[in-house]
KOLTOR-258111 format. One record per atom (N, C-alpha, C): atom name; residue number from 0; z, y negated, x negated. Coordinates in steps of 0.05 Angstrom, whole numbers, plus 5000, padded with zeros to 4 digits. Atoms other than C-alpha are relative to their C-alpha. Layout:
// residues N
<rec atom="CA" n="NUM" c3="Z" c2="Y" c1="X"/>
...
***
This chain:
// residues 80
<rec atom="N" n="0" c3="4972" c2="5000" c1="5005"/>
<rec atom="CA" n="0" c3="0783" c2="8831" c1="8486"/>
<rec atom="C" n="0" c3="5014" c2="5017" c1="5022"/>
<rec atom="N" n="1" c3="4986" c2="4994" c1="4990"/>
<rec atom="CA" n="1" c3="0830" c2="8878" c1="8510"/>
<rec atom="C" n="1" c3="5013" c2="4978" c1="5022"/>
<rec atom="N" n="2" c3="4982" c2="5015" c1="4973"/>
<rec atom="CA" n="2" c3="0869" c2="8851" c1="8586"/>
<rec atom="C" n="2" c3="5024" c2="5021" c1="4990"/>
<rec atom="N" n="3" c3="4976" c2="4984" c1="4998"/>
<rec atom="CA" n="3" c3="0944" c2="8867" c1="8573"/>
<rec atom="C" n="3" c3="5013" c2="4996" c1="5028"/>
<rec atom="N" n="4" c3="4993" c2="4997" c1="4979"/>
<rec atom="CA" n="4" c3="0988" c2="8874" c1="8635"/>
<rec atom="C" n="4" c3="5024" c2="4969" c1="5004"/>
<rec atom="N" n="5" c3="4986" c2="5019" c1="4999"/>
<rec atom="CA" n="5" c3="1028" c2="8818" c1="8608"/>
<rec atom="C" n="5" c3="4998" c2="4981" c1="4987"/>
<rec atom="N" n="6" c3="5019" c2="5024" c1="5019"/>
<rec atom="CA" n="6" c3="1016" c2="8743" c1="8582"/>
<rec atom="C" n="6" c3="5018" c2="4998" c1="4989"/>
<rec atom="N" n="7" c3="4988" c2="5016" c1="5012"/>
<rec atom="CA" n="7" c3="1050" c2="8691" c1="8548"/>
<rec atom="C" n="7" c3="5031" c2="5013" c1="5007"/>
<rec atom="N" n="8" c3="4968" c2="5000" c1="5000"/>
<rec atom="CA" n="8" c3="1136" c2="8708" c1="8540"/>
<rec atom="C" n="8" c3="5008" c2="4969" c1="4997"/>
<rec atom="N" n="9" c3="4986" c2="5021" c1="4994"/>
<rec atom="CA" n="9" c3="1170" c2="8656" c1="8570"/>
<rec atom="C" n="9" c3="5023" c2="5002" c1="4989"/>
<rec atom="N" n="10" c3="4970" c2="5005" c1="5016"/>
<rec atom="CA" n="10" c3="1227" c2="8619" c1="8522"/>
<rec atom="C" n="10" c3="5025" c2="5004" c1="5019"/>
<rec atom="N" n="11" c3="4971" c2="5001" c1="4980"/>
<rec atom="CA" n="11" c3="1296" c2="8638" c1="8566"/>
<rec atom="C" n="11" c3="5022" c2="5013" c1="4983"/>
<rec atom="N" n="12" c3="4979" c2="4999" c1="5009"/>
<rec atom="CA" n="12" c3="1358" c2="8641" c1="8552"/>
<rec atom="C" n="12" c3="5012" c2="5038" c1="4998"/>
<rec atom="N" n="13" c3="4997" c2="4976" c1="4998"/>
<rec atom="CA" n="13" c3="1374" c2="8724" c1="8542"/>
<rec atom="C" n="13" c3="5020" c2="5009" c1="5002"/>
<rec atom="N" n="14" c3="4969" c2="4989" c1="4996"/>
<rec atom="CA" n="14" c3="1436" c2="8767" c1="8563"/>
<rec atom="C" n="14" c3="4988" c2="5027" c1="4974"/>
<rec atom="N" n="15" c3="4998" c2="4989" c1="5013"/>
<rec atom="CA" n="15" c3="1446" c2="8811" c1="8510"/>
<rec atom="C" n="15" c3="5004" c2="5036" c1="5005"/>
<rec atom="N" n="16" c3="5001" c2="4980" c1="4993"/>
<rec atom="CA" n="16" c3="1429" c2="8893" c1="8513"/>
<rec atom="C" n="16" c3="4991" c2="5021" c1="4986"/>
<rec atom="N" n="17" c3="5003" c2="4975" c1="5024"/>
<rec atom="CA" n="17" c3="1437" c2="8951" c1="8464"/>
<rec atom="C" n="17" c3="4980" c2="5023" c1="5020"/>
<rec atom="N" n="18" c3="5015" c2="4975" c1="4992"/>
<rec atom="CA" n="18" c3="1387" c2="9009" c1="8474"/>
<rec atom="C" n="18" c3="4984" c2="5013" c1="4982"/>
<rec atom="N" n="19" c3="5012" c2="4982" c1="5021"/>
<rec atom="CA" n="19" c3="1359" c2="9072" c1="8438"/>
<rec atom="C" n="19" c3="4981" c2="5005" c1="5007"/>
<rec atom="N" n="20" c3="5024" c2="4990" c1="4995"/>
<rec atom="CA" n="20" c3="1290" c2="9080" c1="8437"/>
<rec atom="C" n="20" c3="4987" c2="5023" c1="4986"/>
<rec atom="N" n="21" c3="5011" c2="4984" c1="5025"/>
<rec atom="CA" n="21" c3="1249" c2="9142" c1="8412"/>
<rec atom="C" n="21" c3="4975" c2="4979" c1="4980"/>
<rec atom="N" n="22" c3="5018" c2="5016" c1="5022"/>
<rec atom="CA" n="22" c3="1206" c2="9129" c1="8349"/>
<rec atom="C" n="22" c3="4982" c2="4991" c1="5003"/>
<rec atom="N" n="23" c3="5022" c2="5011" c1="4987"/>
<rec atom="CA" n="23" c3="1141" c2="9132" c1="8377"/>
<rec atom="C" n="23" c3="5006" c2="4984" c1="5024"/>
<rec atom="N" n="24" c3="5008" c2="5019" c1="4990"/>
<rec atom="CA" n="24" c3="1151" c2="9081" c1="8430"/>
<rec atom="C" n="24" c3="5010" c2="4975" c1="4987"/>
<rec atom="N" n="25" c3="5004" c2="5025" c1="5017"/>
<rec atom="CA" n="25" c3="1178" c2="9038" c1="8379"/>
<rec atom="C" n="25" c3="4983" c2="4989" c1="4991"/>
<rec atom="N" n="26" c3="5024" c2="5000" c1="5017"/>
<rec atom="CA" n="26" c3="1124" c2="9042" c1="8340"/>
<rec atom="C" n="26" c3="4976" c2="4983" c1="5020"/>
<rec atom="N" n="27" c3="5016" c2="5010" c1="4981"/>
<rec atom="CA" n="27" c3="1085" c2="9031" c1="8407"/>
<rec atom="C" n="27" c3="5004" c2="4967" c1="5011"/>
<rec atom="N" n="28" c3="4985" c2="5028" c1="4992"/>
<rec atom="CA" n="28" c3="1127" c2="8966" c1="8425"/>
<rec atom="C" n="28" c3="4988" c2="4985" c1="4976"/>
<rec atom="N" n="29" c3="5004" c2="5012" c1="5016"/>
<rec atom="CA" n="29" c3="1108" c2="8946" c1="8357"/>
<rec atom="C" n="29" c3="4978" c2="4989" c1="4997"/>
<rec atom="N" n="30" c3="5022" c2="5002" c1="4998"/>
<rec atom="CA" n="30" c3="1039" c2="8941" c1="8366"/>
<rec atom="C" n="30" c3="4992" c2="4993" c1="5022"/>
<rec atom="N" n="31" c3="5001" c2="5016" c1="4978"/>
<rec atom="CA" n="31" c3="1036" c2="8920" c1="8432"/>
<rec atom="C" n="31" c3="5014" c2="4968" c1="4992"/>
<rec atom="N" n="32" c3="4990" c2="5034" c1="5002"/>
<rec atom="CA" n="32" c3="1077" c2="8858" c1="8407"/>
<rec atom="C" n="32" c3="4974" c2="4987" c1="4981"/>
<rec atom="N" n="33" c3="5022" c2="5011" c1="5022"/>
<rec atom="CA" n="33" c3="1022" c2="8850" c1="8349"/>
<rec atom="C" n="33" c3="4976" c2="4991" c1="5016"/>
<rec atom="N" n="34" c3="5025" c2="5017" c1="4986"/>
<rec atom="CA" n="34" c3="0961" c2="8847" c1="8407"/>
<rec atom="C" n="34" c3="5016" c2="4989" c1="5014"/>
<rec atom="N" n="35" c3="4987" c2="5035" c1="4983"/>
<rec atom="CA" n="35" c3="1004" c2="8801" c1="8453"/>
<rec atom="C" n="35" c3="4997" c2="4978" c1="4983"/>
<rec atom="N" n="36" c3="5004" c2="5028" c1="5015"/>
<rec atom="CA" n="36" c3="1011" c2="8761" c1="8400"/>
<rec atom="C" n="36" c3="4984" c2="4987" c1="4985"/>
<rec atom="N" n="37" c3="5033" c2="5002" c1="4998"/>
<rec atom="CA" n="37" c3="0943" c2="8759" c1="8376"/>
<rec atom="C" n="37" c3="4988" c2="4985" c1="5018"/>
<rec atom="N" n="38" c3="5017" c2="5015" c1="4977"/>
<rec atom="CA" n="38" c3="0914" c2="8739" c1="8438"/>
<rec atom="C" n="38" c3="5021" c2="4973" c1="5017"/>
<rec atom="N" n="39" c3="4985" c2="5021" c1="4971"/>
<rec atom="CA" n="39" c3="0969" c2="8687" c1="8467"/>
<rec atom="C" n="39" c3="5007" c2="4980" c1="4962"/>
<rec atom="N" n="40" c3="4992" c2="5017" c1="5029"/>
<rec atom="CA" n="40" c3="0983" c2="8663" c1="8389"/>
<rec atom="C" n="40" c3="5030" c2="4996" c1="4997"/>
<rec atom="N" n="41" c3="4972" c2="5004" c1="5007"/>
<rec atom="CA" n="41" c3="1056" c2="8670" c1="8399"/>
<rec atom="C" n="41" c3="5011" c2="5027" c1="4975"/>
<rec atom="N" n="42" c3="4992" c2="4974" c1="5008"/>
<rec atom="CA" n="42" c3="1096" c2="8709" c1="8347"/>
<rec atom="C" n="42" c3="5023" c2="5014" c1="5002"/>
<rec atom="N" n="43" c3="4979" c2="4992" c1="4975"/>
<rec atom="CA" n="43" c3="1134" c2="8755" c1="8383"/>
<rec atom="C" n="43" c3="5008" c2="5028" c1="4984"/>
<rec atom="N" n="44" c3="4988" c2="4971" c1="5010"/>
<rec atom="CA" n="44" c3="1189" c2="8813" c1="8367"/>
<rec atom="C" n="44" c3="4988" c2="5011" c1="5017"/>
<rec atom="N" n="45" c3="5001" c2="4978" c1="4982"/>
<rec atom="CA" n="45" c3="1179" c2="8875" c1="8398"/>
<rec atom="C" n="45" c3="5026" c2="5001" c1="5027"/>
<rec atom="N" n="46" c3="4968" c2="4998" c1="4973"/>
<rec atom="CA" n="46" c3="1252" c2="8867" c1="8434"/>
<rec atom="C" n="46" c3="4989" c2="4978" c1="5017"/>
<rec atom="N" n="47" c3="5006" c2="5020" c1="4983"/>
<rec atom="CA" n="47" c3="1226" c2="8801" c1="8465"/>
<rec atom="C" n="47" c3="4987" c2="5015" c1="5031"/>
<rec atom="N" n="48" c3="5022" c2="4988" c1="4979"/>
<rec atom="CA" n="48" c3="1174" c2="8852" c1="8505"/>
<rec atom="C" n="48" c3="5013" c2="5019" c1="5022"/>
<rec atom="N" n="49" c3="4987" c2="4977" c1="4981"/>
<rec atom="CA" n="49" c3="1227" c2="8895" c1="8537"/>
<rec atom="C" n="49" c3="5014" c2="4992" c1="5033"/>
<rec atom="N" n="50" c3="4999" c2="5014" c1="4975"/>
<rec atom="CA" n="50" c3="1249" c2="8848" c1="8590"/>
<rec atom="C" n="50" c3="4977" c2="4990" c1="5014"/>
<rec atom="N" n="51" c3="5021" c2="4992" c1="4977"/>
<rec atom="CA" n="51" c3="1185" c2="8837" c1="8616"/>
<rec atom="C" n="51" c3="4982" c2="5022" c1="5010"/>
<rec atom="N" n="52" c3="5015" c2="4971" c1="5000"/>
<rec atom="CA" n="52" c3="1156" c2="8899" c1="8614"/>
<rec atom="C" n="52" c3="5021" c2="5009" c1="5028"/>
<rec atom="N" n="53" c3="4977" c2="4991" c1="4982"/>
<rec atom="CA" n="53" c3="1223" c2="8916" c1="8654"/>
<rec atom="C" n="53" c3="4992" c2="4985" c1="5024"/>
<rec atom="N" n="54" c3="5012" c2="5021" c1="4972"/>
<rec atom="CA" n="54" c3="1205" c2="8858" c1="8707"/>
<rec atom="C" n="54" c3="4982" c2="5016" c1="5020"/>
<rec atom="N" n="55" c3="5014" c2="4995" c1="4989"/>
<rec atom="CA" n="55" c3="1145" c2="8878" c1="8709"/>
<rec atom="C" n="55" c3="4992" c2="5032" c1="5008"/>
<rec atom="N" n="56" c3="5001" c2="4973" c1="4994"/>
<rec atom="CA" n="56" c3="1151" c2="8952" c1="8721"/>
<rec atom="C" n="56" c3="5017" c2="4997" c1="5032"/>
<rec atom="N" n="57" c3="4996" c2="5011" c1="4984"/>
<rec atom="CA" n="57" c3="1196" c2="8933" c1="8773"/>
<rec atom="C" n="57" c3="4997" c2="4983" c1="5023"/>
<rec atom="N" n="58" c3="5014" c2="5014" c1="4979"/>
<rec atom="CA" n="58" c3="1161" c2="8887" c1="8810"/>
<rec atom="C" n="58" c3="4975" c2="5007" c1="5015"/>
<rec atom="N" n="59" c3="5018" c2="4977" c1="4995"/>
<rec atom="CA" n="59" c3="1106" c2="8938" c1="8819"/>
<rec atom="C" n="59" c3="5007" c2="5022" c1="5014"/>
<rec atom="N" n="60" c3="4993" c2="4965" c1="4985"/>
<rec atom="CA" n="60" c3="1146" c2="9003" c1="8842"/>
<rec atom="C" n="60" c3="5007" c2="4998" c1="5027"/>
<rec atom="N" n="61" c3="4999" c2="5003" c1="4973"/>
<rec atom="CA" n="61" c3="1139" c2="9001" c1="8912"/>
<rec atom="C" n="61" c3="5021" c2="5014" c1="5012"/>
<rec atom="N" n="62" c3="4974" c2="4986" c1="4997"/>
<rec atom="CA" n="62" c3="1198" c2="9054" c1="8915"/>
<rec atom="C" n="62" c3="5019" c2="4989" c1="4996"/>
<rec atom="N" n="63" c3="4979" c2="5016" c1="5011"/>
<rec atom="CA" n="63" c3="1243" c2="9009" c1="8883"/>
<rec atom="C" n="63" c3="5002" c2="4977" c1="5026"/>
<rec atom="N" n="64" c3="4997" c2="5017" c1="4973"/>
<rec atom="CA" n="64" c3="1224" c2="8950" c1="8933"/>
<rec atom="C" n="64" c3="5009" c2="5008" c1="5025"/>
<rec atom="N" n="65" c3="5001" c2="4991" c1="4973"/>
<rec atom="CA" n="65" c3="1226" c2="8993" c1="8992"/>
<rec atom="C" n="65" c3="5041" c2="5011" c1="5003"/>
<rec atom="N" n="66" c3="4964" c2="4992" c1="4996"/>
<rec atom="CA" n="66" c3="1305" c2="9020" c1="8976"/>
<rec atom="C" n="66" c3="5015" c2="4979" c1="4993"/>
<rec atom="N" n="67" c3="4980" c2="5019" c1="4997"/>
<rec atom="CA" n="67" c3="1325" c2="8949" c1="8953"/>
<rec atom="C" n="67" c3="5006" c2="4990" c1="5029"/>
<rec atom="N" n="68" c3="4989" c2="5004" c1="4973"/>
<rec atom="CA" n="68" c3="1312" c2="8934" c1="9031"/>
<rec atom="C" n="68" c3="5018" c2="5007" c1="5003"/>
<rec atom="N" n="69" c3="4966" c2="4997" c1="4996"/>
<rec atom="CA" n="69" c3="1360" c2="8980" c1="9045"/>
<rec atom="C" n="69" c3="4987" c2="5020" c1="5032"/>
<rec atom="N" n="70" c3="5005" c2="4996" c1="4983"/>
<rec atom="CA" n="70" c3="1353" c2="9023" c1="9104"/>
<rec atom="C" n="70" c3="4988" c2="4994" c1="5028"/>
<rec atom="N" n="71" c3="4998" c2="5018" c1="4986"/>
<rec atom="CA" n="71" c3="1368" c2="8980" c1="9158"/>
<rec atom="C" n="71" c3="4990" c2="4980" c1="5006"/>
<rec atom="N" n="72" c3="5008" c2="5027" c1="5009"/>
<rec atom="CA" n="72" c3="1330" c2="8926" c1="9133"/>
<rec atom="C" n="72" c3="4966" c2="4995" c1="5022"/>
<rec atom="N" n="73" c3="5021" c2="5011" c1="4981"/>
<rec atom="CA" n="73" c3="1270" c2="8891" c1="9181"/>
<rec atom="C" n="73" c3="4973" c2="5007" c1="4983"/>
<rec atom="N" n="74" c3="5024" c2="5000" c1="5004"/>
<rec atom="CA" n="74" c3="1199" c2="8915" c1="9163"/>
<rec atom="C" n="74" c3="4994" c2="4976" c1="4980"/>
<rec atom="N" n="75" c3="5017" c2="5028" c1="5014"/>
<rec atom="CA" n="75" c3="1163" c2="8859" c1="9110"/>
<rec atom="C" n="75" c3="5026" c2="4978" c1="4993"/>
<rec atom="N" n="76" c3="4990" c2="5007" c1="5002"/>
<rec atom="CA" n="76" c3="1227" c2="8837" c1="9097"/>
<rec atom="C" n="76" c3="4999" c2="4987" c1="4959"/>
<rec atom="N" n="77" c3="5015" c2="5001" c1="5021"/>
<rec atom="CA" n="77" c3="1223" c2="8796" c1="9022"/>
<rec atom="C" n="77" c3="5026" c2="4997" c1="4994"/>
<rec atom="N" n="78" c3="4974" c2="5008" c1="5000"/>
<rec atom="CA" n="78" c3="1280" c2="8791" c1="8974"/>
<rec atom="C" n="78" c3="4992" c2="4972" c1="4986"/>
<rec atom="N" n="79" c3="5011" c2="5031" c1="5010"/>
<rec atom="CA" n="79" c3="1293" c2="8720" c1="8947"/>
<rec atom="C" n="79" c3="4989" c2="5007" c1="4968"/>
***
């Protein structure tokens, strides 16, 4: 079995967010929701996947962490 990068979608409450995607990564979202939900047994939209994907792209880019410090900011500093 395929390892995806992301498990189970946690039920939360969602803020609401229009966005245009091209076709092919629709398509791609679409099928990515079909093995997530295959292997975790949930059955999941494609939109459900865009907030974590987002997280988790995010929580990974070491450029992103490094300028939320902030210039100024103390070495190993964590945000909450």
């Amino acid at each position: 079995m395929t390892r995806l990068k992301l498990g189970p979608i946690p039920d939360d409450k969602p803020v609401k967010l229009t966005v245009e995607l091209p076709a092919g990564l629709h398509r791609d979202l679409i099928a990515y929701a079909e093995i997530l939900g295959q292997q975790t047994g949930q059955d999941l939209k494609p939109a459900r996947l865009v907030a974590p994907m987002l997280a988790r792209f995010m929580a990974t880019d070491r450029g992103f962490a490094k300028a939320r410090r902030g210039p100024n900011a103390p070495p190993g500093r964590k945000e909450p």
